[in-house]
mmCIF file of the C-alpha atoms, coordinates in Angstrom:
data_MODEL
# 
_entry.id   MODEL 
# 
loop_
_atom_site.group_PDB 
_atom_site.id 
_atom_site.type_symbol 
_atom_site.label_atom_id 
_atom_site.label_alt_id 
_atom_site.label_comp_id 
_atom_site.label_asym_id 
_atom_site.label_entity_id 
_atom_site.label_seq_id 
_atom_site.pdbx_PDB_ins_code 
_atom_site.Cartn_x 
_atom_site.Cartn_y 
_atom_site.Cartn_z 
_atom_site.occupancy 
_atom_site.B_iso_or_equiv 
_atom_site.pdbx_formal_charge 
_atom_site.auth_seq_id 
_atom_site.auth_comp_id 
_atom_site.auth_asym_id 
_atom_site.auth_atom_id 
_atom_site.pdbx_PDB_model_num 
ATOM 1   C CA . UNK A 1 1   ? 15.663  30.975  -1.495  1.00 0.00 ? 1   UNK A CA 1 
ATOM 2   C CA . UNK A 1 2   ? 12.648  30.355  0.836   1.00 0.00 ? 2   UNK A CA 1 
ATOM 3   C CA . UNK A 1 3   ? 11.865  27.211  2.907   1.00 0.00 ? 3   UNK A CA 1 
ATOM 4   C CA . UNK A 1 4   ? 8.800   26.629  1.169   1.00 0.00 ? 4   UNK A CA 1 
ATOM 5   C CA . UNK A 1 5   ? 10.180  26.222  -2.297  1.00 0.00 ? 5   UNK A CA 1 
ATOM 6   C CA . UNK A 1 6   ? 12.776  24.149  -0.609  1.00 0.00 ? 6   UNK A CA 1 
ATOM 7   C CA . UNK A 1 7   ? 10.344  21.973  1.288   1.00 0.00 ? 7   UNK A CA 1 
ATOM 8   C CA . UNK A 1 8   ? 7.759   21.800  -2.069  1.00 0.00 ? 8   UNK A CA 1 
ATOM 9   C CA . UNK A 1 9   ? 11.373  20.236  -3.839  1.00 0.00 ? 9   UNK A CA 1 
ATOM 10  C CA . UNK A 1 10  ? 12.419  18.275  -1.819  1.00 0.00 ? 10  UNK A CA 1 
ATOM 11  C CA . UNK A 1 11  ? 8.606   16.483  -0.429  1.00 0.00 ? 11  UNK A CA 1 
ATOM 12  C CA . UNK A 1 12  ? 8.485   16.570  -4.136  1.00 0.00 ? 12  UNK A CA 1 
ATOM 13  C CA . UNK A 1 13  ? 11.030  14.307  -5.070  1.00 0.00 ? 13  UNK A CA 1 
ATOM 14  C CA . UNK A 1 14  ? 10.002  12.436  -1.378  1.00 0.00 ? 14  UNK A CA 1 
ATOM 15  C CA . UNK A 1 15  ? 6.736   11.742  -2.343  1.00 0.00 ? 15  UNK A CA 1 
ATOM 16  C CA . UNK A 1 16  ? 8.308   10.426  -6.214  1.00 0.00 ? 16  UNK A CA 1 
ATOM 17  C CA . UNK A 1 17  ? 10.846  7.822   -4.445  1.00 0.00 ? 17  UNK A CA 1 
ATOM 18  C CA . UNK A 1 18  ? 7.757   6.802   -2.386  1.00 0.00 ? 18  UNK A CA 1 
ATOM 19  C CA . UNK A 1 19  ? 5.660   6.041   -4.922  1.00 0.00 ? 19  UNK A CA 1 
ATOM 20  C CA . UNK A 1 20  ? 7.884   4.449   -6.449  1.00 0.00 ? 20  UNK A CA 1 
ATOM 21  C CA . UNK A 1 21  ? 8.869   1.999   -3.426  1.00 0.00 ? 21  UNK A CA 1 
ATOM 22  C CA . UNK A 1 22  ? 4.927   0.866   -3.043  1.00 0.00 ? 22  UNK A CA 1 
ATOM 23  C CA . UNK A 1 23  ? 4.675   0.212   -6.701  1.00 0.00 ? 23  UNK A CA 1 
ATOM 24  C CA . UNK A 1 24  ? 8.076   -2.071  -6.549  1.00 0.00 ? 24  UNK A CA 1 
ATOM 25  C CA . UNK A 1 25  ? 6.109   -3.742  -3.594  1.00 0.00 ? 25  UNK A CA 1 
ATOM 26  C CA . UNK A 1 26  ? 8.144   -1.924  -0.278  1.00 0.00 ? 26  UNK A CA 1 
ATOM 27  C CA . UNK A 1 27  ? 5.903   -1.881  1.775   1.00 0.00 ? 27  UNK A CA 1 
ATOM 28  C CA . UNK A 1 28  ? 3.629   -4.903  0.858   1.00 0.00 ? 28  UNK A CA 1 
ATOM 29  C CA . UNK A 1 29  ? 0.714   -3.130  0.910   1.00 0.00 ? 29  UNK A CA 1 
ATOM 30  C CA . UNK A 1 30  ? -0.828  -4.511  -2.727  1.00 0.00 ? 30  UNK A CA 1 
ATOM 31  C CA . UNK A 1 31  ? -1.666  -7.940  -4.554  1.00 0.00 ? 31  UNK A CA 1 
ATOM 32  C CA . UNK A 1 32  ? -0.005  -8.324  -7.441  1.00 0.00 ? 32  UNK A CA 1 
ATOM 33  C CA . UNK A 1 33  ? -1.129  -11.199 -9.754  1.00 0.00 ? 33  UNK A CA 1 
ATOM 34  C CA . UNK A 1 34  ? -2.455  -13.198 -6.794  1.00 0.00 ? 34  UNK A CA 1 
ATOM 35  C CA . UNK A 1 35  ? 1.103   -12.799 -5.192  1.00 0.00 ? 35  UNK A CA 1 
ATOM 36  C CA . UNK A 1 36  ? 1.375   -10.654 -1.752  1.00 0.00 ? 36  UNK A CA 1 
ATOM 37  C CA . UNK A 1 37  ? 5.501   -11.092 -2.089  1.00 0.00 ? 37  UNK A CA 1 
ATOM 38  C CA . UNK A 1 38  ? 6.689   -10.872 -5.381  1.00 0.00 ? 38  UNK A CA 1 
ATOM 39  C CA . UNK A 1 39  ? 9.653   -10.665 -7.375  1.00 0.00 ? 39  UNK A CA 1 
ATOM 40  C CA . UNK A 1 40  ? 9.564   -8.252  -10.122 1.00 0.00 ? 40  UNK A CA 1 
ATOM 41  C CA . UNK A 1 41  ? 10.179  -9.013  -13.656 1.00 0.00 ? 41  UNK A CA 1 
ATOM 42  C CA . UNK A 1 42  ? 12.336  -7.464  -16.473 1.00 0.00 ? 42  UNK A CA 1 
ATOM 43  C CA . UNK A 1 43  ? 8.682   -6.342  -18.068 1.00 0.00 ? 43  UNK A CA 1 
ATOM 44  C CA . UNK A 1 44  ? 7.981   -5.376  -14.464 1.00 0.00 ? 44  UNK A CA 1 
ATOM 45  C CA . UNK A 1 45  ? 11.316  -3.208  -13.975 1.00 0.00 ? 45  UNK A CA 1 
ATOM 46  C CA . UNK A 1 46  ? 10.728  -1.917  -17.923 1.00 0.00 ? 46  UNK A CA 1 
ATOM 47  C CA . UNK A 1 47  ? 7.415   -0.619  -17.136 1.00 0.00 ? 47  UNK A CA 1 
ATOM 48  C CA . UNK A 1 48  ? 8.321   0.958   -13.615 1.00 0.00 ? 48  UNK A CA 1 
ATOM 49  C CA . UNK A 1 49  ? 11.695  2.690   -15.327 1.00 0.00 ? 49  UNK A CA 1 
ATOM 50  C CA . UNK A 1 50  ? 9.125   4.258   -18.426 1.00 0.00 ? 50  UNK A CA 1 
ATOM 51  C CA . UNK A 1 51  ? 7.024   5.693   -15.659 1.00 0.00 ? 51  UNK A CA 1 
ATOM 52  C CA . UNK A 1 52  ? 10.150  7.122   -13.904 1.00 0.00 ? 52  UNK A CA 1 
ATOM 53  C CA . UNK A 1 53  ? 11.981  8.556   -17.286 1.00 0.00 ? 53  UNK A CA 1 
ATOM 54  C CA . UNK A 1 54  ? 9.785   11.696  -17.776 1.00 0.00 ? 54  UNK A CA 1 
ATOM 55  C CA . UNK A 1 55  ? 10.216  12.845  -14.076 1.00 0.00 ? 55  UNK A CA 1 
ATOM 56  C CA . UNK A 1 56  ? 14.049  12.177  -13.784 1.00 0.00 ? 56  UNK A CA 1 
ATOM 57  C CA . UNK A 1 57  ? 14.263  14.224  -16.770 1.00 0.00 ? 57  UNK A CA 1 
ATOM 58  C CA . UNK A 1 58  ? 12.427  16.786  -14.887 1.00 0.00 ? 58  UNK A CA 1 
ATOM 59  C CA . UNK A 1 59  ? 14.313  16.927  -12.221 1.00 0.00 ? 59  UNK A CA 1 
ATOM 60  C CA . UNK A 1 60  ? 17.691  16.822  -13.745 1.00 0.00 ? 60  UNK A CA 1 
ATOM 61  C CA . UNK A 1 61  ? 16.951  19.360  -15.856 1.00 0.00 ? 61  UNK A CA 1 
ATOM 62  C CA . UNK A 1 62  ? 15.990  21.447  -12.453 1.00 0.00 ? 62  UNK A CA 1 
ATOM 63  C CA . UNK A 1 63  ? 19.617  20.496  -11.010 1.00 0.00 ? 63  UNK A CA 1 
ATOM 64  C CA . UNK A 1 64  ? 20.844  21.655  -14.305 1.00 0.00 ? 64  UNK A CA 1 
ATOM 65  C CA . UNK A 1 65  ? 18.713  25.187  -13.824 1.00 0.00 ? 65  UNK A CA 1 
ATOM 66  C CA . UNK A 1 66  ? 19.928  25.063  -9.708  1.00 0.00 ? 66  UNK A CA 1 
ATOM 67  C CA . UNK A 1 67  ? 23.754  24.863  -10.644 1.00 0.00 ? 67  UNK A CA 1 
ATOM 68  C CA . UNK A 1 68  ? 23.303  27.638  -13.068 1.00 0.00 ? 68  UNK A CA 1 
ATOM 69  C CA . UNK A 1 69  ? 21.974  29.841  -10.748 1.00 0.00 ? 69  UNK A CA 1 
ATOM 70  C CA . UNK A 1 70  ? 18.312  30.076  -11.208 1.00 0.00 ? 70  UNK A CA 1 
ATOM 71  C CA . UNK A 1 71  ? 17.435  27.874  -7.672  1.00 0.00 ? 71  UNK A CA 1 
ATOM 72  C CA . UNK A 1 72  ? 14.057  29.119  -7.033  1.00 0.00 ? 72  UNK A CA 1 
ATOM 73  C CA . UNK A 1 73  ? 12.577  28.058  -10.201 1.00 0.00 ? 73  UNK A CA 1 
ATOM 74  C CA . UNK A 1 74  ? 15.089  24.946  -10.092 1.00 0.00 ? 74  UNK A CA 1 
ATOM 75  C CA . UNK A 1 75  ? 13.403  23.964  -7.058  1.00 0.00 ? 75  UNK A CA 1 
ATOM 76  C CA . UNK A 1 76  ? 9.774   24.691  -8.403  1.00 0.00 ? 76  UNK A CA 1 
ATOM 77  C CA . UNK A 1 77  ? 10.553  22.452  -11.589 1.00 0.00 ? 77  UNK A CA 1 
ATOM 78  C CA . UNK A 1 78  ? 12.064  19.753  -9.378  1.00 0.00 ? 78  UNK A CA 1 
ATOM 79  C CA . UNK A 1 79  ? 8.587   19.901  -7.017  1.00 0.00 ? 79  UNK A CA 1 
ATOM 80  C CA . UNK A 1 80  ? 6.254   20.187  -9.731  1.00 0.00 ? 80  UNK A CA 1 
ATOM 81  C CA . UNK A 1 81  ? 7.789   16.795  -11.977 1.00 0.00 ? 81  UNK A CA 1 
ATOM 82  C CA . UNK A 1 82  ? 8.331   14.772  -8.936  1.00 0.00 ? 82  UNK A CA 1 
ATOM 83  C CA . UNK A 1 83  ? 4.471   15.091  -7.820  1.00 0.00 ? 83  UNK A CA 1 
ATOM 84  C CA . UNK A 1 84  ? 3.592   14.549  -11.374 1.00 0.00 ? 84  UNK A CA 1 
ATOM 85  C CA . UNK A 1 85  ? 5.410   11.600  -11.622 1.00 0.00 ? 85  UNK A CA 1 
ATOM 86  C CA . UNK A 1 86  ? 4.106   10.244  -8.065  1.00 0.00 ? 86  UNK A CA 1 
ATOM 87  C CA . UNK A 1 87  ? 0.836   10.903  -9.284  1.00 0.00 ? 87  UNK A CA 1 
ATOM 88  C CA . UNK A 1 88  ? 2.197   8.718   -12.340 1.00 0.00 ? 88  UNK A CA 1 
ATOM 89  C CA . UNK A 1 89  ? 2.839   5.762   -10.313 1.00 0.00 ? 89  UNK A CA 1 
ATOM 90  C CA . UNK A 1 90  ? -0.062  6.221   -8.254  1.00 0.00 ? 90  UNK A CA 1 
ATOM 91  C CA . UNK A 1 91  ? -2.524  5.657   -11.380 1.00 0.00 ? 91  UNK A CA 1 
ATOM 92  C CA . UNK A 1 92  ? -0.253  3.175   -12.910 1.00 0.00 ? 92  UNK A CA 1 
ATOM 93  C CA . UNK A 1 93  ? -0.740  0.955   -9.003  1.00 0.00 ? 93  UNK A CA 1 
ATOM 94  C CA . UNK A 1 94  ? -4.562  1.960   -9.295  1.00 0.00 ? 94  UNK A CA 1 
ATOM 95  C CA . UNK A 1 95  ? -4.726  0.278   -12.895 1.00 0.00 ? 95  UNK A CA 1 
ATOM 96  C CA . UNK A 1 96  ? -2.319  -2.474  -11.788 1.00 0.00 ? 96  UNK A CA 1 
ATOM 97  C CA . UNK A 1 97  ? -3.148  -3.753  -8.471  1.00 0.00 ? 97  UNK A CA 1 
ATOM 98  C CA . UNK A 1 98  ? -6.451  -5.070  -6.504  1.00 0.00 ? 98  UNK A CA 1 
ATOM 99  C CA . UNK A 1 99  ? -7.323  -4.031  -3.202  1.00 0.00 ? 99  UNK A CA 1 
ATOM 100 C CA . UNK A 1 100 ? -4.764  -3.753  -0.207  1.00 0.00 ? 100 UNK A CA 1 
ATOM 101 C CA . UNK A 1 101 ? -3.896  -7.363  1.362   1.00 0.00 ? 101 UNK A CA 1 
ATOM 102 C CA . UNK A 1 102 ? -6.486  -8.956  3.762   1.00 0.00 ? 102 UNK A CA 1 
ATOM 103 C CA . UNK A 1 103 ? -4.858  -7.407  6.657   1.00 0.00 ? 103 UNK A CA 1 
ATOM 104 C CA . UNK A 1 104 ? -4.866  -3.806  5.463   1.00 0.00 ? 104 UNK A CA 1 
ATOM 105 C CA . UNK A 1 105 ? -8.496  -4.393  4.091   1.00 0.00 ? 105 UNK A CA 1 
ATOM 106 C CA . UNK A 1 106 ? -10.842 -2.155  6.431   1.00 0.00 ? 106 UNK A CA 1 
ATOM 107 C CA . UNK A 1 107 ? -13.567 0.803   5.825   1.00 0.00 ? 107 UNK A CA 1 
ATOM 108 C CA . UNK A 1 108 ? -11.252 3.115   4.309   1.00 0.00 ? 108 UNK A CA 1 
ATOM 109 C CA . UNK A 1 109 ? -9.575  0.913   1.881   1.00 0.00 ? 109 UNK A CA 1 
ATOM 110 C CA . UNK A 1 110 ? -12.542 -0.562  0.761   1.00 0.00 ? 110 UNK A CA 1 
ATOM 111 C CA . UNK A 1 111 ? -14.338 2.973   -0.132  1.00 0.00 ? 111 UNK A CA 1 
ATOM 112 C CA . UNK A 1 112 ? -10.679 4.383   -1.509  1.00 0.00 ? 112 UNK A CA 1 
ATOM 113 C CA . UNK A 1 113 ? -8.646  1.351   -2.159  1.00 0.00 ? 113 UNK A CA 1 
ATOM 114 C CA . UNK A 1 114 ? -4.957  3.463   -3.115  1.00 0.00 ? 114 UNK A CA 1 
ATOM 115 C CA . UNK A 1 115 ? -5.607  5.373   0.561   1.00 0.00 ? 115 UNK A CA 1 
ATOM 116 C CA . UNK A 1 116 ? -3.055  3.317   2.137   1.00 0.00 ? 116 UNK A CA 1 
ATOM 117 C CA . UNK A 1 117 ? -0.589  4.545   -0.385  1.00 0.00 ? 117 UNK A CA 1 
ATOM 118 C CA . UNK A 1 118 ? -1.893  8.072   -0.324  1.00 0.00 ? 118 UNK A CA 1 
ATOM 119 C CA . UNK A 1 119 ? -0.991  7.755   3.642   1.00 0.00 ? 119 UNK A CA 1 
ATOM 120 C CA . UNK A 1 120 ? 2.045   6.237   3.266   1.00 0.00 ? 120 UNK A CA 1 
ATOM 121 C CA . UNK A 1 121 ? 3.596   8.976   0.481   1.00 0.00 ? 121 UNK A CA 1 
ATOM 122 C CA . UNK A 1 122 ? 2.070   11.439  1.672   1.00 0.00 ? 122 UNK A CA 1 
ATOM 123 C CA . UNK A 1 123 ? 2.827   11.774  4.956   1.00 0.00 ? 123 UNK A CA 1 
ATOM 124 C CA . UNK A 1 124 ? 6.402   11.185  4.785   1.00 0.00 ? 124 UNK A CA 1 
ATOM 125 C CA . UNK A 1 125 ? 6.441   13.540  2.052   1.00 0.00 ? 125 UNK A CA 1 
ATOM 126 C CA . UNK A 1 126 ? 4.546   16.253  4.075   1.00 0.00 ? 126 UNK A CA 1 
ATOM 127 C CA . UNK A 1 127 ? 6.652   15.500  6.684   1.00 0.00 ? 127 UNK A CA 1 
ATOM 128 C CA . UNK A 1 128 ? 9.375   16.346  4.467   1.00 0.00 ? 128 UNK A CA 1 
ATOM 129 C CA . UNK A 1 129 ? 7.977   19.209  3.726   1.00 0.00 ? 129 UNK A CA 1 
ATOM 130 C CA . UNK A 1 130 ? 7.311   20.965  7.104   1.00 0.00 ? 130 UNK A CA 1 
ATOM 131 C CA . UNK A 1 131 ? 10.836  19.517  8.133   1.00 0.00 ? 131 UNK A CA 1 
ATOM 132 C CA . UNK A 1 132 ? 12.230  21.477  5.381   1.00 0.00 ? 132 UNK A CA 1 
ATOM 133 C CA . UNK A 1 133 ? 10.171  24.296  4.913   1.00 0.00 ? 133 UNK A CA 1 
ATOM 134 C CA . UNK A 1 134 ? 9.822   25.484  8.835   1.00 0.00 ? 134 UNK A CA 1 
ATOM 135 C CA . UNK A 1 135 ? 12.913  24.430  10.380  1.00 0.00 ? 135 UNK A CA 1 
# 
């Protein structure tokens, strides 16, 4: 199996836990309700586990396909539903949420208000991915 398809899994499912983290409110980077520290409520957790369903389904069913012996499209499947469900969160934070807290207010957040998120995921899940992919 190639390091790419390893590293698009794996920054995949990086880039899902992420995304998940910020919308939970790890780093604070978001106002929620008027509330930079919050604690989340059961409608809160609800909503955030509906988001997540789909994609763990997704990626189970790819463990399922990787213990059966088909890794390479195992690993594509686990990729492919983990960005889609980041991408799930993401929109769910940019329908949710304001603008980033006063301190993380500047140019860039003002013009794309979810960029501190992008940055955040996406690095580390980039990161994950050239870790992965090239080592």
């Amino acid at each position: 199996m190639s390091g790419e398809l390893v590293g698009v899994g794996i920054g995949g499912f990086v880039y899902f836990i992420l995304a998940l983290q910020v919308r939970m409110g790890l780093p604070p980077f978001y106002i929620y309700n008027g509330l930079i520290f919050f604690s989340p409520s059961f409608d809160e957790i609800r909503e955030v586990l509906i988001l997540a369903f789909p994609p763990f389904i997704g990626v189970a069913v790819s463990m399922v396909l990787m213990g059966a012996g088909y890794a390479e499209p195992g690993m594509l499947l686990m990729g492919v539903t983990a960005i889609w469900g980041g991408l799930r969160v993401r929109q769910s934070i940019r329908s949710k949420f304001g603008l980033p807290l006063p301190w993380c207010t500047n140019l860039w957040t003002l013009r794309w208000p979810l960029f501190l998120f992008d940055l955040w995921t996406g690095a580390f899940a980039l990161g994950a991915f050239a870790l992965i992919a090239w080592a």
